[in-house]
C-alpha positions in Angstrom: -26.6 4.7 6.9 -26.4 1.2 8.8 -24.4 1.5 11.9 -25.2 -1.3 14.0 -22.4 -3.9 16.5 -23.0 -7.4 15.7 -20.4 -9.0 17.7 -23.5 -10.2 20.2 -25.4 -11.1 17.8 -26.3 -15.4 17.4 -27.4 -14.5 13.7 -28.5 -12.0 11.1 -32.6 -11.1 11.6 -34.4 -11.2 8.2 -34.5 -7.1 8.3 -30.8 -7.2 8.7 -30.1 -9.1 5.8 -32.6 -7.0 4.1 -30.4 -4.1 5.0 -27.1 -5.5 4.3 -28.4 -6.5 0.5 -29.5 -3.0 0.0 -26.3 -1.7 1.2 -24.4 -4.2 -1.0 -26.5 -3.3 -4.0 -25.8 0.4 -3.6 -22.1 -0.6 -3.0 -22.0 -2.5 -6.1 -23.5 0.5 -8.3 -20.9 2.8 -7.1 -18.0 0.3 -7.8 -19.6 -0.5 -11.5 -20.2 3.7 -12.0 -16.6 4.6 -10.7 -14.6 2.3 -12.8 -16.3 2.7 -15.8 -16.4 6.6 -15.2 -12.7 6.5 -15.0 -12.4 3.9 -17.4 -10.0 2.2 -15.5 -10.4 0.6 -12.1 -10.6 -3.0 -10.8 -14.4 -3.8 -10.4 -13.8 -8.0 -10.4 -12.0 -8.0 -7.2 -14.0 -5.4 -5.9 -17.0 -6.7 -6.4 -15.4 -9.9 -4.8 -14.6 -8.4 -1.4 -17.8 -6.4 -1.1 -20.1 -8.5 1.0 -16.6 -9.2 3.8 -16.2 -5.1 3.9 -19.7 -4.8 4.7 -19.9 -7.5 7.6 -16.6 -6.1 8.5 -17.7 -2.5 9.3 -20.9 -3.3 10.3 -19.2 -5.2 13.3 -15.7 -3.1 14.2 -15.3 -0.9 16.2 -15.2 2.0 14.5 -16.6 6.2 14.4 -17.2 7.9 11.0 -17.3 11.3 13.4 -14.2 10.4 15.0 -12.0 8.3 12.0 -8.8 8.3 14.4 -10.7 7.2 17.4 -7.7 5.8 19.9 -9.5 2.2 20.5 -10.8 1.9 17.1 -10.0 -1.5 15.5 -7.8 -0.9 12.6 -8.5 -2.4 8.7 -5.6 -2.5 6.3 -6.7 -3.4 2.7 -3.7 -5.0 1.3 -5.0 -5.7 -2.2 -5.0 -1.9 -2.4 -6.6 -2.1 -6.2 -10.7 -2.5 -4.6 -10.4 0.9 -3.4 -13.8 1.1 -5.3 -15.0 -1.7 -2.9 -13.3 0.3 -0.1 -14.5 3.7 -1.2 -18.4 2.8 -1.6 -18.6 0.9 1.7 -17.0 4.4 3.2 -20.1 5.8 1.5 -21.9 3.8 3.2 -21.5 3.8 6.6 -20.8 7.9 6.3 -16.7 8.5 6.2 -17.2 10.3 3.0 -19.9 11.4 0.2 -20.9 9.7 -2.9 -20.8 12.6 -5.6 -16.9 13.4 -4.6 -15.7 9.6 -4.7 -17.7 9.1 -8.0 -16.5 12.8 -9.4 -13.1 12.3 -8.5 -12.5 8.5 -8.7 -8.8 8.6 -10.5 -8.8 12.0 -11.4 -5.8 14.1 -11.0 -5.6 16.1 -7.8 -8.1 13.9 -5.9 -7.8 11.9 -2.9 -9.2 8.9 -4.4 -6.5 7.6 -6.0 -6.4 4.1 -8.0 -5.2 2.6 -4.6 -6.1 3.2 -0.8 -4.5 6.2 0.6 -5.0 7.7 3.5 -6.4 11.0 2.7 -9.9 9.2 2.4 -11.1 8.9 6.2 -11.0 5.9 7.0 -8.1 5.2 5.4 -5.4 4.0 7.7 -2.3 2.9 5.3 -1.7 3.5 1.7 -1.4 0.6 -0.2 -1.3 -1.0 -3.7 2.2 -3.0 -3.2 0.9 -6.9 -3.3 2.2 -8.6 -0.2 3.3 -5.2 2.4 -0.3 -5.0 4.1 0.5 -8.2 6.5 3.5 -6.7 7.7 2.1 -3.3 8.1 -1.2 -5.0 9.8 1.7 -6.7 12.3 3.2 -3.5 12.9 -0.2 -2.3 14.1 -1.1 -4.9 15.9 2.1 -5.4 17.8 1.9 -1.2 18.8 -1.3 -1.7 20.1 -0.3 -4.8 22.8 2.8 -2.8 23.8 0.6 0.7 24.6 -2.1 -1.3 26.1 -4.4 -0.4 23.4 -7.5 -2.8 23.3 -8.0 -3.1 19.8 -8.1 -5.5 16.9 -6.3 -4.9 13.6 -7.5 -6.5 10.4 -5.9 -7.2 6.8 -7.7 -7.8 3.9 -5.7 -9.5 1.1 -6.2 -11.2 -2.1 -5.5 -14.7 -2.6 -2.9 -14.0 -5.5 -0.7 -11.9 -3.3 -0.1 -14.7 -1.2 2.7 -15.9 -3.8 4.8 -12.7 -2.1 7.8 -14.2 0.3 7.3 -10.7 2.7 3.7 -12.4 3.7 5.8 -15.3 4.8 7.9 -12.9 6.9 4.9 -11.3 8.2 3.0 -15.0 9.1 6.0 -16.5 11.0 6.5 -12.7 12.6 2.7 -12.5 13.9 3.1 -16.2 15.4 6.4 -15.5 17.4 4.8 -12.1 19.3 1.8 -13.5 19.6 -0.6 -11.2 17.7 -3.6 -12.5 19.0 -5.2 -9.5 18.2 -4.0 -9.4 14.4 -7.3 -11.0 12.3 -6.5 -11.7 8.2 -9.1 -11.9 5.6 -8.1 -13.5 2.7 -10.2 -13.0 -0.7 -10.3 -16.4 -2.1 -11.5 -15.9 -5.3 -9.1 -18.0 -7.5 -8.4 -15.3 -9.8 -5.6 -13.1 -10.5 -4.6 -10.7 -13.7 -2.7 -13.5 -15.1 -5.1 -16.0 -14.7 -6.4 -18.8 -12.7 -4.2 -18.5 -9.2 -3.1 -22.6 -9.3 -1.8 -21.6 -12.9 0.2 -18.6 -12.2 1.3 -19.4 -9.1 -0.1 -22.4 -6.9 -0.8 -21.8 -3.1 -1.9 -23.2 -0.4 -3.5 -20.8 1.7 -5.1 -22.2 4.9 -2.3 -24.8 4.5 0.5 -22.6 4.5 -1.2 -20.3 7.7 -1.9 -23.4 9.8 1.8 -24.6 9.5 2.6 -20.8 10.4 0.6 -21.7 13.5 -2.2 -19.6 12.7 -5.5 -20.3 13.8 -7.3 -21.0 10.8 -11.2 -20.2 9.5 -12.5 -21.7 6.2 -15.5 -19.6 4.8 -17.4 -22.2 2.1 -19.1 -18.4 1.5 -17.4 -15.3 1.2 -20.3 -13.8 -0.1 -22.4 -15.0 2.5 -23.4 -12.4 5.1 -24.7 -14.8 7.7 -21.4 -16.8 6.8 -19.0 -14.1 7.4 -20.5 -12.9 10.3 -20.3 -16.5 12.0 -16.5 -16.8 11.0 -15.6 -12.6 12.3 -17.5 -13.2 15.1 -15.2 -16.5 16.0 -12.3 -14.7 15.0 -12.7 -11.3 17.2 -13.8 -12.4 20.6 -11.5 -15.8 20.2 -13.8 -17.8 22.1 -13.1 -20.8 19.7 -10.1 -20.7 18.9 -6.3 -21.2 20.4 -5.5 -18.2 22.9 -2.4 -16.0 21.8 -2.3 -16.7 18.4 -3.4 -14.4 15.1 -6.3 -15.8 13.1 -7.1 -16.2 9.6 -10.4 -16.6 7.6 -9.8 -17.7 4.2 -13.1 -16.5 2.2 -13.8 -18.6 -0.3 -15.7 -15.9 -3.3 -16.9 -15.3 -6.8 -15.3 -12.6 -9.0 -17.1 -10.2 -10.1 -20.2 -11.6 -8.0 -23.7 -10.1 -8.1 -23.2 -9.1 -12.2 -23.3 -12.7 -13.6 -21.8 -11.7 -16.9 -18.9 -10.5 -14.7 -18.4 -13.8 -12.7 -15.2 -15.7 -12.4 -13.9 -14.2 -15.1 -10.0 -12.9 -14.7 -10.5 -9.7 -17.4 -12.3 -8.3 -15.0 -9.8 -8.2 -12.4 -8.1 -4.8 -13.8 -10.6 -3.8 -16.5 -13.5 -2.0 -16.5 -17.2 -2.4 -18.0 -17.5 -0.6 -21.0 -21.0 2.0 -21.1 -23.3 -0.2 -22.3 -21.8 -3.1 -20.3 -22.2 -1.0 -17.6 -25.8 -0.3 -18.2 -26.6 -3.7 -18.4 -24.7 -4.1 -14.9 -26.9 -1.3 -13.5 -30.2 -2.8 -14.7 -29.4 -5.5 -13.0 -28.8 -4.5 -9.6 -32.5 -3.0 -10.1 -31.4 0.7 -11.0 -31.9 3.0 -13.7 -29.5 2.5 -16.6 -29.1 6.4 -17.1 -27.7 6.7 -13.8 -24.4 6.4 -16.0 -25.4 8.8 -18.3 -26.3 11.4 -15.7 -23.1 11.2 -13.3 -20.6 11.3 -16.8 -22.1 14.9 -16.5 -22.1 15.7 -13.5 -18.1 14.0 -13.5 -17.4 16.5 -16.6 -18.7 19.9 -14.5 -17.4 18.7 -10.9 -14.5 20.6 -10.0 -12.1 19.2 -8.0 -10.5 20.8 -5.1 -6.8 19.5 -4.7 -6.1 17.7 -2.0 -3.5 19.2 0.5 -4.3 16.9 3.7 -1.1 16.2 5.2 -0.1 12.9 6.5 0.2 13.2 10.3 1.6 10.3 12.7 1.5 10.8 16.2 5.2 11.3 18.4 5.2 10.3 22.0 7.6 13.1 23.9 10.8 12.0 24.2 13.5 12.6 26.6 17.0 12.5 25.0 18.6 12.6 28.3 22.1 13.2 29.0 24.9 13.0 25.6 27.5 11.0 26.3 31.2 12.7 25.6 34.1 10.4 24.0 37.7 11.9 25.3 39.9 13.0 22.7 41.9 9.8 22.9 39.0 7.6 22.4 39.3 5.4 19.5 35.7 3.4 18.7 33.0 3.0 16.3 29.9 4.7 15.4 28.0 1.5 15.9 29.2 1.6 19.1 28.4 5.1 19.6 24.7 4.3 18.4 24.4 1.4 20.8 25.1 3.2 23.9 22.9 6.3 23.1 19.9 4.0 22.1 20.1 2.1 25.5 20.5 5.1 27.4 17.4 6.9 25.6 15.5 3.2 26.4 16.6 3.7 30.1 15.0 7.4 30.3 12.0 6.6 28.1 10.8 2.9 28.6 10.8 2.8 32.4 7.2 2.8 33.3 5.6 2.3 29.5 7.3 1.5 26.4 7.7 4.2 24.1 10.5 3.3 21.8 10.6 0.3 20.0 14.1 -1.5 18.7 14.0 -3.8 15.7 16.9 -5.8 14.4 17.7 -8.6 11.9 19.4 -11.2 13.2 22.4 -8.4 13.7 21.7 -7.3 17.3 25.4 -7.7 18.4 26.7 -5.4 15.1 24.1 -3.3 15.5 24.8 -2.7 18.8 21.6 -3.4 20.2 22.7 -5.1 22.7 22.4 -2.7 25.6 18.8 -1.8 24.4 17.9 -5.2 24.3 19.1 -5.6 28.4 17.5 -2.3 29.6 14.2 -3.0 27.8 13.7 -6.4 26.5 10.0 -6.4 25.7 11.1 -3.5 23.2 13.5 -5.2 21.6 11.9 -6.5 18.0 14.2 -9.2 16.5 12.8 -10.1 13.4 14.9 -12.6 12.0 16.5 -12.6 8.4 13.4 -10.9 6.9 14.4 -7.3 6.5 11.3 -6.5 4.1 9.0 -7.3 6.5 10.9 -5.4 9.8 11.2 -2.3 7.1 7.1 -2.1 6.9 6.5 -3.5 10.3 8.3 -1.0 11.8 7.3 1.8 9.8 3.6 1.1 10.5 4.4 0.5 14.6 5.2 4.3 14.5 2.0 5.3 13.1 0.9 4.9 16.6 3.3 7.3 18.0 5.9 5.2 18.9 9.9 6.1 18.4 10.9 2.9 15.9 14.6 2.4 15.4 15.2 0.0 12.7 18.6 -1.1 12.6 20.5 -3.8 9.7 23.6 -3.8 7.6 23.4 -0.7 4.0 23.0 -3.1 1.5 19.6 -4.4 3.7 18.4 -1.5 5.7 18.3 0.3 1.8 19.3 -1.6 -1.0 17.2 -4.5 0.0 14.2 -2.9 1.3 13.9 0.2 -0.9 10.4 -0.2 -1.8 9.5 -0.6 1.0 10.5 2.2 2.7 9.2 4.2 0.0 5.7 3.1 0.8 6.6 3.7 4.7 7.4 7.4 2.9 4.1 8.2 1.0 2.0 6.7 4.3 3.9 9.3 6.6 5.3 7.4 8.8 8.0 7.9 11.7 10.8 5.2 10.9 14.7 5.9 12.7 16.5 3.8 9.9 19.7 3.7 11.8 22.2 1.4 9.3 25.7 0.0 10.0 28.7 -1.3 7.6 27.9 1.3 4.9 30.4 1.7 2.1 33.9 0.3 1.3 34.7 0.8 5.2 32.8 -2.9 5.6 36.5 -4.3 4.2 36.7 -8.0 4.2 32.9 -8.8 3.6 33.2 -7.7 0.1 31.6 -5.7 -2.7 28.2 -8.1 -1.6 28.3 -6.2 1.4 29.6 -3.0 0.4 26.6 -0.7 0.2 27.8 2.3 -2.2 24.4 3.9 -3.4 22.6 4.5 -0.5 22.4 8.5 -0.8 21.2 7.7 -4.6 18.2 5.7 -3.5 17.3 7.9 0.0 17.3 11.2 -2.0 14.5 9.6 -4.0 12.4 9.8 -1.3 11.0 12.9 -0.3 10.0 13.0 3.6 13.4 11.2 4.5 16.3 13.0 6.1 19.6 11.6 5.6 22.6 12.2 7.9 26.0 10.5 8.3 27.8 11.3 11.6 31.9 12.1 11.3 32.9 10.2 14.7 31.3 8.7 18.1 30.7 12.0 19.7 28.5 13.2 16.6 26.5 9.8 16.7 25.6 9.9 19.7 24.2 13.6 19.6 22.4 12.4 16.4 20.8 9.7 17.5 19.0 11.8 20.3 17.9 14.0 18.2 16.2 11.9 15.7 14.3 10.1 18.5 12.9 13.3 19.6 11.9 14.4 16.3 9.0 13.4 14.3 9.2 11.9 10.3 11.5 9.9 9.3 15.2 9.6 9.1 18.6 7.8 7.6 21.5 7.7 9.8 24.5 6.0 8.0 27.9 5.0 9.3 30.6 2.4 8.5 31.7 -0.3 10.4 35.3 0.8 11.6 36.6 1.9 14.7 37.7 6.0 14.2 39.4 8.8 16.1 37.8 11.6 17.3 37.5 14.2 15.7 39.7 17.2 17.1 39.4 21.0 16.7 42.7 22.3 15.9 43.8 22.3 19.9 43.4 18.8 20.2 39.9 18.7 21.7 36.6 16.6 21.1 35.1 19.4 18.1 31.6 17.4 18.7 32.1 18.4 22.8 28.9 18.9 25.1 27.8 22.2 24.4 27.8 20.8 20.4 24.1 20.6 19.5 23.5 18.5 16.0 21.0 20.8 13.7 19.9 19.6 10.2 21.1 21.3 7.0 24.2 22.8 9.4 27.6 22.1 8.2 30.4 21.9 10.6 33.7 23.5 9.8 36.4 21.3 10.8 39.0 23.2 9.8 39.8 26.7 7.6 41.5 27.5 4.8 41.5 29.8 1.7 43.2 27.7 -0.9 40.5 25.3 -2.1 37.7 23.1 0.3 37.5 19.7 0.6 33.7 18.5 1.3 33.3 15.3 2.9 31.2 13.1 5.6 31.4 10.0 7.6 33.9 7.9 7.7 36.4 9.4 5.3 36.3 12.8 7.6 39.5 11.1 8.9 41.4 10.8 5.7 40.5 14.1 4.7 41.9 15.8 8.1 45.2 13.6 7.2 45.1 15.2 3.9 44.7 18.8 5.5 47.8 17.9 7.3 49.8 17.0 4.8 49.1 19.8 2.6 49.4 22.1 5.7 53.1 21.3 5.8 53.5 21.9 2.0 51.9 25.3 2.6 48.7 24.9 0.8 45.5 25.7 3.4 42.6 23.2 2.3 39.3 24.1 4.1 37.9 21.2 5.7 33.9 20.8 5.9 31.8 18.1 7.2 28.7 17.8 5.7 27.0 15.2 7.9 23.6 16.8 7.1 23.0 15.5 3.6 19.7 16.1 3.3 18.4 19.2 4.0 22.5 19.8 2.9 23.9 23.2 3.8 23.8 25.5 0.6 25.1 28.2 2.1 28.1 26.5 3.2 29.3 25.4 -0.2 28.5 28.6 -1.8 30.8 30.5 1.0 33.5 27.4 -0.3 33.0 27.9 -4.1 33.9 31.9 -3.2 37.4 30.3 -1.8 38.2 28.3 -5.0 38.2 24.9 -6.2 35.8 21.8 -4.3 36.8 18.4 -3.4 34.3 16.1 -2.8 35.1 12.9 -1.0 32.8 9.9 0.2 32.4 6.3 0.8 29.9 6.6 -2.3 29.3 6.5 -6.3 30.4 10.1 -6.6 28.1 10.4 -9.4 24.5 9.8 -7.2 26.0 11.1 -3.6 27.5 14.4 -2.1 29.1 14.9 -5.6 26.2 15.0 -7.2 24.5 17.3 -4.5 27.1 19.8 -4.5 26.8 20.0 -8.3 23.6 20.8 -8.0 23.6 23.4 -5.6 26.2 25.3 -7.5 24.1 25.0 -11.0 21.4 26.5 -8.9 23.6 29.3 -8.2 24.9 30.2 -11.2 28.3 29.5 -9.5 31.5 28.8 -11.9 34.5 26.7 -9.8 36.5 24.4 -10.3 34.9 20.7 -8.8 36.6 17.5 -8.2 34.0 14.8 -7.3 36.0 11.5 -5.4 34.2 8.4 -4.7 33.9 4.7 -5.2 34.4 4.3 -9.1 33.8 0.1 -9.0 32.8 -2.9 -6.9 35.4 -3.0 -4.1 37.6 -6.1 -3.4 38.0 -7.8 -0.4 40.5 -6.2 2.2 40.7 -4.0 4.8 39.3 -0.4 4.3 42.6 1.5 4.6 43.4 -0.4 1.4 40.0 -0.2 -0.1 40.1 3.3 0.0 43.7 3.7 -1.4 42.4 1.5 -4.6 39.7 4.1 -5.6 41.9 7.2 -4.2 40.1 8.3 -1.1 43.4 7.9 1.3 44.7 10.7 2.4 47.9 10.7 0.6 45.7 10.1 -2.7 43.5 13.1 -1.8 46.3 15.3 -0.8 48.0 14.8 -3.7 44.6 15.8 -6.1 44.4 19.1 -4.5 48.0 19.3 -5.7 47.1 18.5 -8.9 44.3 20.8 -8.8 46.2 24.1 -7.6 
């Protein structure tokens, strides 16, 4: 193993270099043996990006004993596809062994998947997704200024993947909060799957950072080792360069380099030597051609153990302090709700250190963030109009432990930025998605704006918990508790002011002694005759339509389900024993609470009679009131269905 800081270094001795081409060489065999073992892979680009891993690592900060060492400097590999690159220099400098990464390379039930994941020490984000590893670097990077962590961060991308408008986001981003501790590599090769880069897509790389106001190195080399340690040398200790601002080295290199047969050729971007090819390959990197031949076997007999590893992201303790209690004849919004319980947790928590982080969109003021933004300004994260990059950036911030509230309109805290809060899901992260103007409560902005499928998408993601408060008083308990919790959450609400919501002698339900608890229904009100199920904004209509039917002499159970994921099984099994089920949401009935109480009572076995209301089409334009008397979610509409029903 070569373990050696070359940061002080004025230039490679002769024995170094000697060392480095060995390691390179051994690298290179491992990334021609794993692809073509798997028969599938992406040796071009790995092969590409070798020699800048190697000088990379050999000049980090960094401990294979200790992979999460708190000062380490960080390395996300955007162009996820050279995990064979990734995984042999990890050989190399002792993260993990040689046999299991050759073994398992893209075999079912290993940790070395196709793409970089985390489960590999060493790993520190899973990626694969062209164009998120910028954004996820800046989250990184801007953590470690605002804990007082002295360390770098580092993204290596491909040169193809600069075509993504998120990189944008992430470039004008890492200028404005001056990540001078943010370094990008950038794999000029020329080559992508489709092709010669100008062809598919021109860019113009150190062109397009510089007017970013990046500092900018050109490497004439990239697969240079006395050239690359020149240019990360200049670029980690800054001396050269303009103070405060993030740097760029744009590595000019060969595809494919070191096998000529291989070289600048775009097949072998995303395809494999064949055996023989291979052979060849091997032979000349001055090994012994049955190398191949003698790890297909050893591949064939290696049993793989599973991986379980968890993903794990640190939570700074958190003090929720003191709930704030709307009177009975409050009338206000959720939003507003969410505002003042974020600033007052930023007032208890951010005092002496910063420990929660608030990023907006260009929305402070409907967000609410307003308060937050006073109390603790340096905290306050406005990104601009580029929700795809504030999605990733703060879902990789809380990697280091702090509480991230990310805060936008529905249709762009998870229609817009699905994907990439799926990735912040499969890298375990820690994200507070709070999101206003949900639904056909947003009125007069229109269908554009009327975000109906949010439950749809979030269910598809398994480590997210989704809740939807029924009133001010519930918000604000919710809110606390997602910022002392670890993992990561969905808190929905719409835009419109509501009443409180009242137990049956006129007081807050959701008082001080209410504490929130996931997959807990609360039991607005009781009744034998059939249940409505419901959340969010529509609670109101449906205790309207309790009335009503309470004066006709019908008794309609009321239940809140503002915990829709872990949702409360019990709860609607004790309903479906009562008789028929309403559903109603601010939602396509067919993908939301509808869908979920279906499912719970297939599950069950359980036979009753279930009425599933929700948004049925676009919405128009109006106010909400009459938005939801269009599809039937008023409470004269819904009283009159459980009419119908009975």
């Amino acid at each position: 193993m070569f373990r050696v800081d070359l940061i002080n270094q004025v230039q490679l001795t002769e024995e170094q270099k000697n060392t480095l081409h060995q390691m390179w060489r051994r690298c290179a065999k491992r990334i021609i043996l794993a692809t073509t073992l798997a028969g599938s892979g992406h040796p071009g680009g790995s092969l590409s990006a070798l020699h800048s891993l190697l000088t990379l690592y050999s000049t980090i900060r960094h401990d294979p004993k200790e992979p999460k060492l708190k000062d380490r400097d960080r390395v996300i590999v955007s162009m996820g596809h050279i995990s064979p690159a990734v995984y042999s220099v990890l050989c190399e400098f002792g993260y993990i062994s040689e046999e299991e990464f050759l073994c398992e390379f893209r075999q079912a039930g290993s940790r070395f998947a196709g793409h970089v994941e985390q489960s590999v020490p060493g790993v520190e984000w899973n990626t694969g997704n062209l164009g998120q590893g910028l954004s996820a670097g800046c989250g990184f990077a801007l953590a470690l200024k605002r804990l007082g962590i002295d360390a770098k961060t580092f993204v290596l991308m491909g040169d193809g993947e600069q075509q993504k408008g998120q990189v944008c986001e992430a470039r004008r981003f890492a200028t404005k909060f001056e990540l001078s501790n943010l370094i990008c590599l950038v794999d000029r090769n020329h080559l992508q799957i489709g092709g010669v880069t100008e062809d598919v897509m021109p860019v113009k790389v150190r062109e397009e950072y510089q007017a970013s106001g990046w500092n900018v190195i050109y490497v004439p080399n990239g697969n240079d080792f006395d050239q690359l340690l020149d240019a990360i040398k200049d670029a980690y200790t800054g001396n050269t360069l303009i103070p405060e601002r993030p740097t760029v080295l744009v590595l000019r290199t060969i595809m494919g380099k070191g096998i000529p047969f291989m070289e600048n050729l775009a097949k072998y971007h995303g395809s494999p030597l064949k055996p023989d090819q291979a052979k060849e390959a091997l032979a000349i990197l001055g090994f012994d051609p049955k190398e191949l031949d003698d790890w297909l076997i050893k591949r064939k007999s290696y049993e793989i153990v599973p991986c379980k590893e968890q993903l794990s992201t640190p939570q700074i303790q958190i003090d929720p302090s003191e709930p704030i209690l709307y009177d009975a004849d409050t009338k206000t919004d959720c939003r507003s709700a969410y505002g003042n319980a974020l600033k007052s947790l930023a007032e208890a928590n951010n005092k002496n250190s910063i420990k929660i982080l608030g990023f907006s969109c260009d929305l402070e003021g409907s967000v609410k963030m307003q308060g937050f933004h006073q109390v603790s300004p340096d905290a306050f994260i406005e990104c601009g109009i580029q929700e795809h990059h504030a999605a990733t950036c703060a879902g990789a911030a809380s990697k280091e432990g702090l509480v991230c509230f990310f805060s936008t309109f529905g249709v762009f805290a998870v229609s817009e930025t699905y994907n990439q809060h799926r990735l912040n899901d499969l890298n375990g992260t820690a994200i507070k998605i709070v999101s206003t103007h949900l639904g056909l409560d947003v009125g007069e902005d229109g269908p554009t704006h009327q975000c109906i499928d949010y439950l749809g998408l979030l269910n598809n993601l398994f480590g997210f918990s989704i809740f939807m408060p029924a009133d001010p008083n519930q918000t604000d308990r919710i809110v606390r508790y997602i910022a002392t919790q670890p993992g990561n959450f969905f808190v929905g609400m719409g835009r419109s002011k509501l009443p409180i919501v009242k137990d049956e002698d006129g007081r807050p339900f959701f008082n001080k002694d209410y504490k929130f608890v996931p997959g807990k229904a609360d039991i607005l009100r009781y009744g034998d005759d059939l249940s409505f199920i419901t959340y969010g904004s529509l609670v109101t209509q449906v205790l309207e339509a309790h009335e009503i039917l309470k004066e006709k002499g019908i008794k309609a159970q009321v239940i809140n389900m503002a915990s829709l994921k872990p949702i409360d099984e019990k709860a609607i099994i004790e309903a479906a024993k009562k008789g028929p089920i309403i559903t109603v949401e601010d939602h396509i009935a067919k993908t939301g609470l509808g869908s979920l109480v279906a499912q719970v009572l297939i599950k069950n076995s359980i036979i009753t009679k279930l009425v599933t209301c929700g948004v049925e089409k676009y919405g128009s334009s109006g106010k909400p009131i009459d938005l939801y008397r269009e599809q039937g979610l008023d409470a004269q509409s819904l009283a009159k269905k459980a009419m119908e029903i009975l």
